[in-house]
C-alpha positions as CSV (number, residue, x, y, z in Angstrom):
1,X,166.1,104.3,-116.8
2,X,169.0,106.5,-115.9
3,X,172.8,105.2,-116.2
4,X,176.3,106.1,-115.5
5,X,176.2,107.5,-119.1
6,X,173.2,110.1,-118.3
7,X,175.6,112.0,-115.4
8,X,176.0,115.6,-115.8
9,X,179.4,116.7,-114.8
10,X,177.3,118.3,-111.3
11,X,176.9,114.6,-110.4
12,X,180.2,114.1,-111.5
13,X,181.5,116.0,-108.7
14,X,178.8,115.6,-106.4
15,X,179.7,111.3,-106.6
16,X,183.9,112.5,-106.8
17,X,182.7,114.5,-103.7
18,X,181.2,112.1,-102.0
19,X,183.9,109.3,-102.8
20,X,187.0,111.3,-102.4
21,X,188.2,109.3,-106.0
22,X,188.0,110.8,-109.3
23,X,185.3,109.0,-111.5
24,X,188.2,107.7,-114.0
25,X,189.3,105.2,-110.5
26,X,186.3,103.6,-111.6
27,X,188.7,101.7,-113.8
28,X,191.4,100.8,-111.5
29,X,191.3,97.7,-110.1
30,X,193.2,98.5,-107.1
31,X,190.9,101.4,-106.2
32,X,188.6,101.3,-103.6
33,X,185.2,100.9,-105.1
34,X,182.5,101.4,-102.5
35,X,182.0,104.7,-101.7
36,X,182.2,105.5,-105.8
37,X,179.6,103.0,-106.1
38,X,177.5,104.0,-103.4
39,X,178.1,107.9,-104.7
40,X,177.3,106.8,-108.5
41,X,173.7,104.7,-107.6
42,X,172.8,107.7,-105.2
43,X,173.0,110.5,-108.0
44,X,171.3,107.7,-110.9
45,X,168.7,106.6,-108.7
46,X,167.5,110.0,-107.5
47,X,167.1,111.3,-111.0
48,X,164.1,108.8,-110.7
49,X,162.8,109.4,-107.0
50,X,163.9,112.9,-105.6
51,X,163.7,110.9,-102.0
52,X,166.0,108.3,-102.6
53,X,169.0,108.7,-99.9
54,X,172.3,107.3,-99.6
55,X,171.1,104.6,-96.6
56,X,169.1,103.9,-99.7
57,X,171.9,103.4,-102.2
58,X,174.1,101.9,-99.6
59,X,171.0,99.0,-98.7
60,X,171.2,97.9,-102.4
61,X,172.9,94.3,-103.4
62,X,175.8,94.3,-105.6
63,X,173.6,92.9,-108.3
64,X,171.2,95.8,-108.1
65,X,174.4,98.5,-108.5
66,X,176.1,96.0,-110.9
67,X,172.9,96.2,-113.5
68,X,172.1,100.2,-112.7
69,X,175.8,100.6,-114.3
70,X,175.9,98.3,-116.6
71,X,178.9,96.8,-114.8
72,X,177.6,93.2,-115.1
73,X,179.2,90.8,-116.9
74,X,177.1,89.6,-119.7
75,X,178.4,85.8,-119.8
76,X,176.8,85.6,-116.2
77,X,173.4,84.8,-115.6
């Protein structure tokens, strides 16, 4: 499976793109998050299906995009 960690910079810029945030605002906790999110699952998950689209990436749960970048906390089950 692909994560955040697999990104070339081209996805880099094509998520920044998309987001209109640099990557690093990832971090910031007063940053908007959803576009960045939406941007970051779109470029992971069509590594592994060419025809996955951003309605695609946007339909997934926060759980889905949580685990696909590892953003979940691991004291929560």
């Amino acid at each position: 499976m692909n994560t955040i960690e697999d990104l070339t910079l081209g996805d880099i810029e094509e998520v920044e793109q998309y987001a209109g945030v640099p990557l690093a605002s990832l971090g910031d906790e007063k940053a908007p998050k959803g576009k960045l999110m939406i941007g970051l699952a779109f470029v992971i998950k069509r590594r592994e299906n060419p025809k996955f689209t951003l309605a695609d990436a946007k339909a997934m749960s926060m759980k889905e995009i949580n685990s696909l970048l590892s953003l979940e906390d691991p004291t929560q089950e």
